[in-house]
N, C-alpha and C positions, 0 to 999 in steps of 0.2 A: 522931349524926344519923340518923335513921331514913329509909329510901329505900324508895320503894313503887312499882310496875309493876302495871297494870291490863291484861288484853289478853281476850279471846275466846276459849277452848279451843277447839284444832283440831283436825281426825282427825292423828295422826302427824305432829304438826308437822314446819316447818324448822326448822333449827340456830339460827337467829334468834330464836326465839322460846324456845328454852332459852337462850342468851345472858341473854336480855334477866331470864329466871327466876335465873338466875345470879348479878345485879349487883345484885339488889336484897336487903333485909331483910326483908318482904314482896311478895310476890306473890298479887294477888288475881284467879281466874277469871272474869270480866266475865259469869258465864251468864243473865242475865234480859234482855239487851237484844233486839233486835228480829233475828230468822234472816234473816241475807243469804244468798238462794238458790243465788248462785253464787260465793260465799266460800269458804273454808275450813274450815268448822266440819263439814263430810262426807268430804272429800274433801284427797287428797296424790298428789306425784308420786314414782314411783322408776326405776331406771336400768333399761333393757332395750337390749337392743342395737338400734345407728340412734337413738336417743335415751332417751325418756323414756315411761313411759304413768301412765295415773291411777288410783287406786285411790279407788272412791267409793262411801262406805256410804248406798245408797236408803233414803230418807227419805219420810214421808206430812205432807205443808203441806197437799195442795189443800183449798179450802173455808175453810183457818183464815185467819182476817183479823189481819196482822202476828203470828205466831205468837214468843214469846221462845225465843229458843236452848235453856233450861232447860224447854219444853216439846215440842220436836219428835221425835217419834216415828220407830223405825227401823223399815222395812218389812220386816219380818222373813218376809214370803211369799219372798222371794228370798234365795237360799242364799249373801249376800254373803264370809261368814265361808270359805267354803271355795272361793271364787275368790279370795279375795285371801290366803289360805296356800298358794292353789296357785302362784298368779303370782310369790310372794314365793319360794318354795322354787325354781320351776325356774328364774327368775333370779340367785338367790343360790347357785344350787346346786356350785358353784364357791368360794363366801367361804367358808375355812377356820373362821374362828368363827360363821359362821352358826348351824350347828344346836340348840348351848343356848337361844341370845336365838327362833328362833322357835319351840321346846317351848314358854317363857314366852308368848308371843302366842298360840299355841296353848288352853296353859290358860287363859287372860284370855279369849279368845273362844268358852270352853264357858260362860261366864256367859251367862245368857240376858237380854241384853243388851232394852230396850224403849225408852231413853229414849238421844236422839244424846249430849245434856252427860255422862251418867252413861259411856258406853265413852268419849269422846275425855277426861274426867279420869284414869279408869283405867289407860288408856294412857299419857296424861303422866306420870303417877304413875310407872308402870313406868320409861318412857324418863327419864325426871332421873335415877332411883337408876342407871341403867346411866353414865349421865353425873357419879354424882357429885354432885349437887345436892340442897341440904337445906335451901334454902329455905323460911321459913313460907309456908306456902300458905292461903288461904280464898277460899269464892266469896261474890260479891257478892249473891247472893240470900239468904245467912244474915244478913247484915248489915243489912238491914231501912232503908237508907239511900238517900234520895231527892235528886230537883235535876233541873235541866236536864244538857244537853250537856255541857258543862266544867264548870258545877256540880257536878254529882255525883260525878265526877273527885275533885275539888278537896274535897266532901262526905268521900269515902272517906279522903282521905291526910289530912283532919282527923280522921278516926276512929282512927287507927294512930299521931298524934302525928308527921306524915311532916315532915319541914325539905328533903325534894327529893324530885321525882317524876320517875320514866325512861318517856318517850313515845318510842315509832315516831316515824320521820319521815316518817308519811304523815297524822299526827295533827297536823303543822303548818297545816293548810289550815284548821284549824275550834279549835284547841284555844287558849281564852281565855289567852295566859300574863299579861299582866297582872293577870288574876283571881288568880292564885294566888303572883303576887311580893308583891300587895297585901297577902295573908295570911302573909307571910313565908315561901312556898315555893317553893322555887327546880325550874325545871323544865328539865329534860336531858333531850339529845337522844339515843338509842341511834343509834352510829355503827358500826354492825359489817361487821364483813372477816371470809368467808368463809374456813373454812381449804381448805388442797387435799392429799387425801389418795388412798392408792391404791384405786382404784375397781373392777367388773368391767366390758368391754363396752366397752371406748377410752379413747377421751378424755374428760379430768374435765369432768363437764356441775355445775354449783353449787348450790343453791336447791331441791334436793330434800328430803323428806323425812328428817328424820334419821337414822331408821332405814335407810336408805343407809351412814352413815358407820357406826353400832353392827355392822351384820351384815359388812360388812367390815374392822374395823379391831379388836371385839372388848372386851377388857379397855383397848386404847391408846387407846380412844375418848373416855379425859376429856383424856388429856393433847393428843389431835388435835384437840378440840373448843375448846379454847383457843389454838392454833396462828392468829389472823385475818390470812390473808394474802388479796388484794384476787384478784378472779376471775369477775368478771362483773357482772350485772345483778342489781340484788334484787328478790324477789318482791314 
């Protein structure tokens, strides 16, 4: 039985959201739907001491009306790439396996990068193989497949031959399940528990970017990243 997970590509995603890439047979990019401006499709958190800061690649919307994720443009007049390997390096600079994984990031961010969908798949791309993950991947704008809200959903996992679909549970507030038992596909909820691994800068803070756990935990990072023990609030 074929299992399909739909979600949004994000700058440097959470651990959640490779989870979620994880458990399924399919995993399709959601990149045509509508840029929520203050989402995560720009923007992740990483550890600093005292807590957390943000790491957010500026982007140009103004003017566009509902612009799709697979069209927004990265402002590339602002030298984001080299504030965000420098903020990475002097916080990590302490993580013993840091320094290969961000050479890698490194070279990824000499591409000259114009389009936000095109660096945040890149980048996941990257971040699953350090994870371990081999996943089929496709995005939804190759797929040429239409619907409403949970239609299209429900549209997709008929395209892949799906018999279960793994949604967020922030997708219970709007996502038709009856529509899709109708059609004999059973819809699951992703229930995920955070693992807790050693960190720098205190105490474990959860729901940061993954690239948190990769830069400090190294090659252990598929086996940590399966490890879901409960730890806070989810993002």
């Amino acid at each position: 039985m074929t299992t399909v997970a739909i979600l949004q590509p994000g700058y440097l995603p959470w651990l959640g959201f490779f989870d979620q890439m994880a458990s399924v047979d399919v995993f399709v990019y959601y990149d045509d739907v509508q840029f929520d401006k203050h989402g995560w499709r720009n923007r992740n958190r990483i550890k600093v001491p005292g807590g957390f800061a943000w790491l957010t690649v500026p982007v140009l919307h103004k003017g566009q009306d509902k612009p799709r994720v697979n069209e927004i443009r990265i402002d590339n007049s602002r030298d984001w790439r080299r504030k965000h390997l420098g903020t990475l390096r002097q916080h990590y600079a302490h993580a013993e396996h840091a320094p290969p994984y961000l050479r890698d990031l490194e070279r990824l961010f000499e591409t000259g990068w114009t389009l936000l969908a095109e660096l945040d798949i890149a980048l996941i791309d990257l971040m699953r193989g350090w994870l371990g993950i081999a996943t089929k991947t496709v995005r939804s704008s190759a797929l040429g497949i239409g619907g409403g809200q949970s239609g299209r959903l429900l549209n997709i996992c008929r395209h892949f031959g799906a018999g279960s679909y793994l949604s967020g549970p922030a997708a219970r507030e709007y996502l038709d399940v009856p529509m899709f038992e109708a059609d004999g596909i059973r819809v699951q909820w992703q229930e995920y528990r955070h693992p807790v691994y050693p960190q720098q800068h205190g105490a474990f803070i959860p729901y940061l970017s993954a690239i948190d756990l990769i830069l400090n935990a190294g090659k252990e990072s598929p086996v940590l990243f399966r490890q879901r023990q409960d730890s806070g609030e989810k993002q």
